[in-house]
Structure formats: C-alpha cells, structure tokens
N, C-alpha and C positions, 0 to 999 in steps of 0.2 A: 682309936681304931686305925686311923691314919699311919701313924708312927710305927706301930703294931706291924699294921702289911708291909711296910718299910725294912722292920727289922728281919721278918720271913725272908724277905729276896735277901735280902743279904747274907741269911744263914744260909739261905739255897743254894748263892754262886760259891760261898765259902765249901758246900756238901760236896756240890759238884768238880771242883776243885780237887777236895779231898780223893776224892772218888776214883780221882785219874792217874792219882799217886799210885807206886803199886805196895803195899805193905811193908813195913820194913822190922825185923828182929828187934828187941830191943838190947840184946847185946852185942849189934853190929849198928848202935847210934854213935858215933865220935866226937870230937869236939868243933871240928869244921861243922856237920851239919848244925848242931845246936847256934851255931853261929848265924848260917844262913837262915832257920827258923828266927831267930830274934830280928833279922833284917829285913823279911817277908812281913815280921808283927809290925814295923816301923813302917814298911812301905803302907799302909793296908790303915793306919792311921793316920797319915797322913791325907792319905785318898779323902779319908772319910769323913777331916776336918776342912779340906780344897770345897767339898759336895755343900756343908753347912754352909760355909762361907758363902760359895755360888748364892744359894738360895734364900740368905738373909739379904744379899745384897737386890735380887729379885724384887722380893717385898718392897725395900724402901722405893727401887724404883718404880715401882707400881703406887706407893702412896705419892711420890714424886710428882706423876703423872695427872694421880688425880687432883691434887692440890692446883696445879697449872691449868685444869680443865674450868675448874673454879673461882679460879683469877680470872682466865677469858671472861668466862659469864658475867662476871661483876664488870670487868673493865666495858662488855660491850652495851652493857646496862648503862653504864654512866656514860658511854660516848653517845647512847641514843638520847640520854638527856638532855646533853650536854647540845647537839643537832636541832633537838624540839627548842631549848630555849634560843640558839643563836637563831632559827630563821625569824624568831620576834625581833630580834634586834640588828640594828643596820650595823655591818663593817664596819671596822677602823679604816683609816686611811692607809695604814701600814696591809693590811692585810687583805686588800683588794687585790682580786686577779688583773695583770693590766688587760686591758682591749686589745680583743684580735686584731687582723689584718684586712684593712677594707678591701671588698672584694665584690664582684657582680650583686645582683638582688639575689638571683639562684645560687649565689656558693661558687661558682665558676670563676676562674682566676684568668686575665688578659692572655692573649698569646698574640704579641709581633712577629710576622716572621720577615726576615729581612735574607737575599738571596747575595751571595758575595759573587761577585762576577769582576772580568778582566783576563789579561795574558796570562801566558806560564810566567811563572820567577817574579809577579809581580808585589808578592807578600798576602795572599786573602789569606792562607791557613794558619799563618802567622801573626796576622790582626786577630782573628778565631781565637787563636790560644791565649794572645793578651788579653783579651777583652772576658772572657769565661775562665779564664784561671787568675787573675789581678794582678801578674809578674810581667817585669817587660822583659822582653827575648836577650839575649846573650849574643843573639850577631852569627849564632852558628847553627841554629837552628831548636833552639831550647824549645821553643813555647809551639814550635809546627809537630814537636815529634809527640803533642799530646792530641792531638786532633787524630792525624791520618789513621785508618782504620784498617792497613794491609803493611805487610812486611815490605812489600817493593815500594810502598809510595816512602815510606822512612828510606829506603835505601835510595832512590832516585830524587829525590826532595820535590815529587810531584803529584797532585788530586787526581786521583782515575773514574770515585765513584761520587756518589749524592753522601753527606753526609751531611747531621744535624747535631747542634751543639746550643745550650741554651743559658743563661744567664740571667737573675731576677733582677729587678727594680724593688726599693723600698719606697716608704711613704716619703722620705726627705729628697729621692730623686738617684739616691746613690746604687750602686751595681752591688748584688750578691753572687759572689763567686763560688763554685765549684772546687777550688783546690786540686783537681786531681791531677796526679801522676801519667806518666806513660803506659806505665806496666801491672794497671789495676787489673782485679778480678770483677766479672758483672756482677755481683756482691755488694762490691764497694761503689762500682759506677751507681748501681740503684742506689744505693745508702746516699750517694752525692746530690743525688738529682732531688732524691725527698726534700733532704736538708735546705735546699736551693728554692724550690716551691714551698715547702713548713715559713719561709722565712723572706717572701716577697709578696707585694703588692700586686705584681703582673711578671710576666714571662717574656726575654726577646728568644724567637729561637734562630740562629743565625743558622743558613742554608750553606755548606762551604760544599762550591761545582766547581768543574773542572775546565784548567784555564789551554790547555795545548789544543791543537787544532784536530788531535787525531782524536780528542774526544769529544766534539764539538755535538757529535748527537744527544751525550748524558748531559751536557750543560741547558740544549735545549730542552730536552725530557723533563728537566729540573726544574725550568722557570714557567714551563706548562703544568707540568703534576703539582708540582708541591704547591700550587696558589700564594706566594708570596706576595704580602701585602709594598714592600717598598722593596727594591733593586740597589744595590751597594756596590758600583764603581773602581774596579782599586786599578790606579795607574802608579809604574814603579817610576820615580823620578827621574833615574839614572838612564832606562830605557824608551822614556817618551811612548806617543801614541802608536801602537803597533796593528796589524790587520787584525788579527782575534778581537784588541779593543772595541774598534769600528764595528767587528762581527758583532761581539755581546752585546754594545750600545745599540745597533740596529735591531736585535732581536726584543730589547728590553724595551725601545721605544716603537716598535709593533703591534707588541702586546699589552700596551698604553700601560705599563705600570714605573709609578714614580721612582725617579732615580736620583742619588748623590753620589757624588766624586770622591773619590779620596784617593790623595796622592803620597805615595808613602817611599821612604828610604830617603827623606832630605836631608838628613845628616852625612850620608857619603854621597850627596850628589854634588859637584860645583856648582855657584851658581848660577853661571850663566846657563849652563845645562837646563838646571831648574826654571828657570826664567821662558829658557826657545817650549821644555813640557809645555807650561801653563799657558805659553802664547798657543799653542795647537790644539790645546784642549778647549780653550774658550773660543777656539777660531768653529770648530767642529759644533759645538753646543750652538752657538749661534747659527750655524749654518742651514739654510732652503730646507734641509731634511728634517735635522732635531726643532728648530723653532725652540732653542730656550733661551731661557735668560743666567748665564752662572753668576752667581755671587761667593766670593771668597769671605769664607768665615775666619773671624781675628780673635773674639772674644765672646764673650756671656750674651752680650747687646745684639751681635750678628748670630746667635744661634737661637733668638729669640723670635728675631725677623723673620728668620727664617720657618720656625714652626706655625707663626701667626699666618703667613703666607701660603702653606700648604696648597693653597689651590690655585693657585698661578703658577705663571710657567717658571718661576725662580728654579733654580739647580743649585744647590749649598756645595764648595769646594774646599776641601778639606786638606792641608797639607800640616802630614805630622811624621814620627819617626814611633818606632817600636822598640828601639833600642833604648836612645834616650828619653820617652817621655814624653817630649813639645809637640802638642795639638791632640794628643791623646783626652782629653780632658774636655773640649770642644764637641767631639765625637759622642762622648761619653752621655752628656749633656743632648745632645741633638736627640740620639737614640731612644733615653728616658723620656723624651718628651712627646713621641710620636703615638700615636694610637691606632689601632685597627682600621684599615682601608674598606675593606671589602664585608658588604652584608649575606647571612645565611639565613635560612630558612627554616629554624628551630622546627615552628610549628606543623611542618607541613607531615601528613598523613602516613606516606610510605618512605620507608627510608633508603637511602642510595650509599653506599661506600664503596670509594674505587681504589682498588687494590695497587700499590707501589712495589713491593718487595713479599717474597717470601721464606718464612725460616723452618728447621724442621728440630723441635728443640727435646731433649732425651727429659721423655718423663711426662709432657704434653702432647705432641703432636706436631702435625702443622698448624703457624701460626704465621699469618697474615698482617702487615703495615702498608696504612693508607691512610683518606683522611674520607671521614664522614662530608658528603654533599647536600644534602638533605636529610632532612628527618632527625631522628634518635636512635642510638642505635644501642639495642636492651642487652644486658648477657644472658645467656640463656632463652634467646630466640631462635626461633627457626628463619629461614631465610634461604633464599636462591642463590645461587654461584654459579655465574656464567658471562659468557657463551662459550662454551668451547669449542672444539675443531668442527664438529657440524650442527652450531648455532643453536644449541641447547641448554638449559638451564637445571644445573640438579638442586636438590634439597640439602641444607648444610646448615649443623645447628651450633651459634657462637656460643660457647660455653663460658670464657673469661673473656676479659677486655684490660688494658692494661695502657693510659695515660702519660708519658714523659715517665715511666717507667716506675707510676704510682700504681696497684692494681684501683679501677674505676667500675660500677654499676652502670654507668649511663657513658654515652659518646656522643655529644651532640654536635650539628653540624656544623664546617668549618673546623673542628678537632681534629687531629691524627695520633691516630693511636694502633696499638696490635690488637688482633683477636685468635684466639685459639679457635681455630674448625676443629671440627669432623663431619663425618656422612651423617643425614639425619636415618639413613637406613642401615640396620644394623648385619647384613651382610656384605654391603659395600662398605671398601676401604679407601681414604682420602690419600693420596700421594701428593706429596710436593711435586714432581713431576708435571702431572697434572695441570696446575694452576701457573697460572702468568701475567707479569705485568701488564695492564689494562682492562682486568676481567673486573666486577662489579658483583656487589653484596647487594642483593635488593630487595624490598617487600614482597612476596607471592601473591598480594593481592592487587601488585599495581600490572600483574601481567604483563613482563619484557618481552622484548623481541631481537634480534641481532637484525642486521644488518650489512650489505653488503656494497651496495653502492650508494651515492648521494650529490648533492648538488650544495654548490657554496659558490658565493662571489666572491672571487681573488684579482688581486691586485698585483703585478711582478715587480718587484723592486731591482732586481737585477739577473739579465743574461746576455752573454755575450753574441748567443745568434736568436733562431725564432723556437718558439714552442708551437708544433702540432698535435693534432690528435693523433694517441698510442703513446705521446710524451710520457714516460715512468720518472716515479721522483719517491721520496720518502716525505710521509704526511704525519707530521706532531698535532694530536688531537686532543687536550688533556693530555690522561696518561698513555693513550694509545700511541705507537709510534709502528705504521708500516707501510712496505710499498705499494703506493697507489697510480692506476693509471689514469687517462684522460681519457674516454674515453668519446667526447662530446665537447666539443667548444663555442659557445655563443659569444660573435663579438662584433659593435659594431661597424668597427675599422675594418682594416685593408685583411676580407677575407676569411679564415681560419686559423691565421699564425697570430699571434701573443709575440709583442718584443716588452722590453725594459718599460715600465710606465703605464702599460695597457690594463686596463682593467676588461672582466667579461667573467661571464658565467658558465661554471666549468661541472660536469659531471666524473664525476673519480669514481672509482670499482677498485677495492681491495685484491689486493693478488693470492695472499699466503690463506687467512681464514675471518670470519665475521668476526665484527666488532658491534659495541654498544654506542651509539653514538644518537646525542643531542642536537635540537634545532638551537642557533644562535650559539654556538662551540669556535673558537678563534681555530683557527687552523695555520700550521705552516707548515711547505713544503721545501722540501730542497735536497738537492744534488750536489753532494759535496757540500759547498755554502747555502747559505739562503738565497732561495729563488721569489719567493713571492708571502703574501699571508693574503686570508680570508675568512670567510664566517660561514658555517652551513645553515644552507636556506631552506633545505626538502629533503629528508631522510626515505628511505625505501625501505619498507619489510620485507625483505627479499632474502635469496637464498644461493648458494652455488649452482645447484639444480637448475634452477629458472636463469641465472646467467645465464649457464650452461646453452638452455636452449637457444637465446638468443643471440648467444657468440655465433654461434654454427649457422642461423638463419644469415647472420653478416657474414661472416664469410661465405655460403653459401652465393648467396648475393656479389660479394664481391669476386668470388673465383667467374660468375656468370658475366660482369663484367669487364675483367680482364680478358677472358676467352674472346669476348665481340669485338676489344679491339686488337686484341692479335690476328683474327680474321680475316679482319677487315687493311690490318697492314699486310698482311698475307696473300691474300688473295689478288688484291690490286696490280702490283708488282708480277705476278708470276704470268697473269693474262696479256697483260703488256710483252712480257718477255716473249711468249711463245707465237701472239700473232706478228711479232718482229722477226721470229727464226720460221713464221709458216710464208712470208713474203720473202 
C-alpha cells in the first residue's frame, strides 16, 4: 500500500503538470519538441533514482544507529563489571592516582601576604614581576610592565594604586609561577591564577603600594586595609636611604608589623656606594626608634636563622639584583619559609567584611573587594551595608563570592575576596556610586551602629610646633581613611598643647560623614607626613544631629566668653578716658 500511495503522487504531480501544458495538434509536433520530451523523460528519472537512492541510504543509517545503540549497552555493561570487580581488588602501583596537595584540615589553602614598601624608582614592581612570573627583568623595564595595572603607570614607570599579585609554594619549598604577559584578557588572568593555586601548597600574595610621596595616603591605606602579615623593604643601592624610606619604615614599625630589607640594583651600583647604603641602613635599624637587630643574609645557613628567629628583633638584609640573578634565590628561600602571622576568628557568630574597592562589572552588577574580619561569609546571604551619608544600614543580598579569582561558596576570615551585591529589596537599585571604601558587610543580627566621634590614646612621633584642640589631620583606621578633628585633649604635661613625644588622650569627631569603627583599632593620623599613632579606647553611638547640638552649645558658650572679655577690655579703658577729659 505504501508504494502504491507513492506512485499516486507521482502520477498526480506528473497530471498536474500535464495539465498546465496547453494542447497541442498533432500535426504541428516537430522534431525539436520530440527532443525536449525525451530530455524531460530523462530528467524525471533520474529525479526518481537521486529519491531511491536518498532513502536506501536512510535505512542503512538508521540500522547504523541502532547497531551503536547496542554496542553502548554492552560496552557499559561490561564497564559496570568490570568497576564491581576492580573495587575487590587493590591497584597496581602503576595505576594509582598520586596524592593531592597537602592543605588545611578544612580544604583551605595558606595565604602569606607580604606588603612591598620603599622610595619611588627603588625596584618593588620589578621584584613583583620576577618573583610571580620566574623571568629576571631585562634592565628596561620587562618584568614591571606585567604588574602595573593603568596605562600612566607603564608610561611613568611609577605605582599610583594598591595592587595584588600572588605566587604559590610547592611541597619541596620551590615558587609556582604565573607566566603571564602584559597584554592578557581577564580570561586568561583567571585561567592563570587557577593554575597557580590547582598546583600549590600555600599562596604568597605580594601587596605592590606606592612608593612617591604624593601618594603616601594609598601606601598608608594599604599597610592598614590589606592586613599584611610581614612588610618588605626595598632599598635601591644606587640611591641609598631616602625620606619616603624613613616614612614607610616609620609607618611599618608603628603598626608593629615584621619587616625585611632588601636592597636591590647591586649589579650597577659601585661598591663603595653599596658599602656608605648598607652602612645607613643598619645605622637606622639599630637606631633609639627602630630597636632592631639586622642581619645580612649570605646563604641557605643565614636564611635559616633567620626563620627559626621570627620572634626576635633580628631584621634579615637582603642584597640582590633582578637583572642578573645573585640573592634572588635567598629571598626566594626566606619567603617559602614564612607562615601566617596574624590569627582570625573563623568561629565567631556574625560576620564582618570590610569593603576595599569597588567594581561595576557588565552582566553582574556591583561587585565588591575586601577581606572577611570575622565570621564566614555564605553566598547567598543577606546582610547589611553600611553606614552611609546619614549613618544607616541597608539590606544587601551576596549572591556570588569569588576567591584569588576562583568562584568560592564560603569566605572565611582573614580571606579577601569579591562579592557580587544587590539590594535585598526589589524596588531599590544598588549603584556603585553609592558604596565606598570603608563601608562594612555585616550580620543583621549583630545590630551595627556608626559612629561619629571617639577616643583613642596617641602618641606623636613627629611635629615641628604644638598641637591644640580644633587641631584637623587625616586619621587611617583600618580601611577607613578621613579627616578628623581634636576636639578634646587630655594631657598630663605642660597644658593642652601635644609637642613631638607626648603622649595623651585625644577625642576626634569625624568631619565629612560616620564611620564603623572598633574598640582596640591602630590609628594613624597625619598632615602631609605622619604625625602620630594610637589605639581607640571609647567608641560613641552617636550621630551628626547630636553633634550638631553640641557644637552650637560650645560655641554658644564660647561666643558668651569672648563678648565678657571684650567688655571688660572695653569698658575699662573708655571710663579712664573720659574722667581724664571731665577734669
């Protein structure tokens, strides 16, 4: 029957066909047309044998298919056999998976973070690139133009912002490099980074800040925010100890965190050059302020002593070159050998993340880098974000979380990592705008508050005349960084003025808007250079409002002051005068 209805249509299209012909005589048929009939007969079988063809060939592929469907079945038959009987039996030695990568008890992999600090031009971006890419520099700037992260700083050969750069350790002690290029796509930077952690024992992440003086606030922001566990020294041979050095040593031995030297560019430096560096550098270390002890590392034996030491005041001095080589290897050595300084607070209840940077990325949203304080931080929680311009905290729900640029479920503390926001309300919209360095990711159940004023006991390290109250200065608190004033000075010395060396207990008031701020938080303030550091000892839930009223009560206060003795200088004088002109 099949065949049958086959040949129908055929005879159909052939009817239809016919159909549209118009009739023709048949003694006005010639021999051209009998021509084109027999070439219409030929077209018309050929069609018809193209059709058979088609559809035999159909068929076979259709038994083809089923035949392959049938080998699967059997093949996955004997692989589930073949599965039951190998879990009876033990592995070959050949055919053993090797052992992973030892790592935490929880899975978590080390993270060193080591802060490069020093002058402009003294080589940190350039130790950065040798040390996370495994090539040594070309002398012209090969190994900085992978690092810097803006078009001016490749054109100026100078650090403007925070950057992080990271490099693994293996089990035998030796460095996993990164490879990368200049001119990668974030593609390939992610793909690099995987690779790098896929195939380490722990993580250093080197902090490269900024060395000129006119960005001396991002390098402070840098060695407060980013909590680096050790401080990394770079003095250029050729240019000896300069004032930024002094400044960055001051600020790193402040904030009591461990530091080493390293003196780089000995290969173009003479040596007596090299010789007057190292004499001022160890004259400085030892000196009434720092209290250290330097030791020049030569070998394996001295970078030994050196790690066994940790907790003395030893200072390891490192002199090597980046071009050729010699002391790279020391360095190298020292760095794999160091381990986490600083303890966090996995366990604790609600969690804290303080915001560093923000990005606004096509496809996500905003997205958020910082580094977890406390707690764990889930994706897909809700959580607070704040305080902003009038000391409020909104609802914000982290949707992803994203690790050294692995995507991550969990952030625990001590981590930095990104997180994708949004509003947890779906009528409001999150702007980057919005959001700014020093604001804080917090639990909704641990109930935040801003703040406006507070008390800390500081210490002045250096000013050239006195500090009084109303004194303005810029206050690095963590990640917070604004200007604050004096509002209150307790001191037991000569008065109310603060010179070089005084210590007392100072009341500050934020100027611009509230901030989050902790009891026992290092603080440092300063005017141009560093002026002082301290610790907050009495935080205030307070508001601009309640300033508010209080400014005005002191001023009131003091305008009622000032009027009594201009009165009184007033009056005195005029009475005098005029019973002189009534005699």
């Amino acid at each position: 029957l099949h065949s049958g209805r086959l040949e129908i249509m055929v005879v159909g299209e052939e009817a239809k066909s016919f159909r549209q012909e118009p009739p023709v005589p048949k003694n006005s048929i010639s021999k051209s047309s009998k021509k084109s009939d027999d070439k219409s007969r030929k077209k018309k079988t050929k069609t018809r044998k193209k059709k058979s063809k088609a559809a035999a060939s159909e068929k076979k592929i259709l038994k083809d298919e089923e035949a392959v469907k049938e080998h699967q079945k059997e093949s996955g038959k004997k692989e589930e056999m073949v599965a039951k009987e190998s879990k009876n039996k033990a592995p070959a030695e050949e055919d053993r998976i090797p052992p992973t990568i030892e790592r935490k008890d929880d899975g978590r992999i080390h993270d060193l973070r080591v802060a490069m600090v020093g002058n402009v031009d003294s080589g940190k971006s350039t130790l950065i690139g040798v040390l996370t890419g495994g090539e040594l520099d070309d002398g012209r700037g090969k190994a900085r133009s992978k690092i810097f992260a803006h078009r001016h700083e490749a054109a100026t050969g100078r650090t403007s912002c925070i950057s992080q750069h990271i490099v693994g350790v293996r089990d035998d002690g030796k460095f996993v490099h990164s490879n990368k290029s200049a001119n990668l796509t974030t593609a390939a930077k992610n793909k690099a980074w995987r690779e790098v952690i896929n195939n380490s024992r722990s993580v250093i992440t080197l902090v490269d800040l900024a060395g000129h003086e006119r960005y001396l606030k991002t390098t402070i922001g840098g060695l407060t925010g980013c909590f680096p566990d050790y401080a990394c020294l770079i003095i250029g041979a050729n240019m000896g100890i300069t004032k930024m050095t002094k400044e960055h040593l001051g600020v790193v031995l402040a904030l009591n965190i461990p530091v080493c030297c390293v003196v780089t560019k000995i290969d173009i430096c003479p040596s007596n050059v090299k010789a007057r560096t190292k004499r001022h550098l160890f004259r400085i270390l030892k000196s009434r302020g720092a209290k250290k002890q330097p030791f020049l590392v030569k070998d394996e034996k001295d970078v030994q002593t050196c790690l066994k030491n940790q907790s003395t005041k030893i200072t390891p001095v490192f002199m090597l070159s980046a071009v050729t080589g010699q002391g790279m290897g020391n360095l190298e050595a020292y760095l794999s050998g160091l381990r986490p300084r600083q303890t966090w607070d996995d366990e604790a209840k609600s969690v804290e993340f303080s915001i560093e940077e923000t990005f606004n990325v096509t496809g996500v949203g905003v997205v958020v880098s910082g580094t977890a304080t406390t707690g764990r931080l889930v994706a897909n929680s809700t959580l607070l974000l704040g305080p902003f311009s009038d000391g409020s905290f909104k609802p914000v729900l982290a949707r992803t979380i994203q690790r050294k640029r692995v995507p991550v479920p969990v952030c625990n503390a001590g981590e930095s990592c990104a997180v994708a926001v949004r509003s947890a309300k779906r009528k409001e919209t999150l702007r980057r705008a919005q959001i700014r360095r020093g604001m804080v990711l917090v639990d909704p159940s641990s109930d935040p508050k801003s703040t406006v004023s507070f008390e800390a006991d500081i210490l002045v390290l250096h000013h050239p005349t006195t500090i009084k109250e109303n004194y303005q200065a810029v206050v690095h608190c963590g990640i917070i960084r604004q200007t604050a004033k004096m509002v209150r000075i307790q001191h037991k010395g000569n008065g109310e003025c603060l010179r070089t060396g005084d210590k007392a207990s100072v009341l500050f008031r934020f100027m611009v808007r509230p901030e989050f701020v902790h009891v026992g938080t290092t603080i440092i303030f300063r005017e141009g250079t560093t002026k002082g550091v301290g610790k907050v000892t009495r935080v205030f839930n307070d508001s601009f409002k309640s300033v508010a009223q209080l400014t005005d009560e002191e001023m009131k206060k003091k305008k009622e002051e000032v009027q009594k003795d201009q009165e009184r200088r007033i009056r005195v004088p005029k009475v005098s005068t005029l019973a002189e002109r009534g005699d």
